[in-house]
N, C-alpha and C positions, 0 to 999 in steps of 0.2 A: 266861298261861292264857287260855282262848277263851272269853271270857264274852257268852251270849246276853242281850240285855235288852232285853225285849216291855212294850208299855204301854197302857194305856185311860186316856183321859185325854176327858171328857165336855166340858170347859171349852175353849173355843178359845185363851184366851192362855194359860193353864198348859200347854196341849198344845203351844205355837209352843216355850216356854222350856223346856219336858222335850227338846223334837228339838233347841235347840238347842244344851242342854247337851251330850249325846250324841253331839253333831257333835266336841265336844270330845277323846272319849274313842273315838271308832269309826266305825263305817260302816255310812252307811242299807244294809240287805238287802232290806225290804218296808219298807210306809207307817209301820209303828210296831214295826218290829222294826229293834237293829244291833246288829253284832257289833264287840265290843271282842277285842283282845289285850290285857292288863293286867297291871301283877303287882299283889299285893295292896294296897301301898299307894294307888292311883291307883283298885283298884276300890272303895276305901274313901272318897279322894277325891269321886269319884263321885256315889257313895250319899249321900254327907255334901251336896251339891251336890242333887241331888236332892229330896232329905227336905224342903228348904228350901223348894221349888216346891210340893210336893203336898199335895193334903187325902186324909187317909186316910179318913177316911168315903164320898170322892167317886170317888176315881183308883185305880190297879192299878196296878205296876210289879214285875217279874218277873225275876230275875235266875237266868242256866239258867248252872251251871260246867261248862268239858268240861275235861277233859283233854289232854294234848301228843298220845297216842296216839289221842283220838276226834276232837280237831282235824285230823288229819292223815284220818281218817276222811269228813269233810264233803264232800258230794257234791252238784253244781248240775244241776238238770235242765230246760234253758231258758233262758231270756236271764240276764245277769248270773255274775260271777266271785268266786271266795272271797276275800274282805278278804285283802292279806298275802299275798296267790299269786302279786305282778310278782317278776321278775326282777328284782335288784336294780344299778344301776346306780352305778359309781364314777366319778367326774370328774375326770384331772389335770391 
């Protein structure tokens, strides 16, 4: 599943460890937006990774679910490519 996940994070080192948990799981798109492919457990993973980092009276974190069919819907207008769009290459 193509999960969006946007952040406001006001704190400089909570912001460095929110992108770089995320580097884990997905692909910078914009400054503080990436996009993961996940199946649920990993976007649970995630979140549980996450939660750890943030002050919820301070930070935002946003998590947007698409679908297989809206996935296939995303459309780039300008520099930059859909996470998971290469061609996949096999080595023997």
């Amino acid at each position: 599943m193509l999960i969006l996940v946007s952040y406001d994070i006001p704190a400089d080192r909570r912001r460095v460890k929110v992108a770089k948990t995320l580097e884990d799981f997905g692909e910078r798109v914009q400054y503080s937006v990436f996009e993961c492919d996940l199946e649920e457990e990993y976007l649970e993973r995630l979140q549980a990774r996450l939660a750890k980092i943030v002050q919820e009276e301070e930070d935002s974190i946003r998590y947007y679910r698409f679908c297989a069919r809206c996935k296939g819907a995303v459309e780039v207008l300008g520099r930059g490519e859909i996470p998971g769009d290469e061609p996949e290459v096999i080595v023997l």
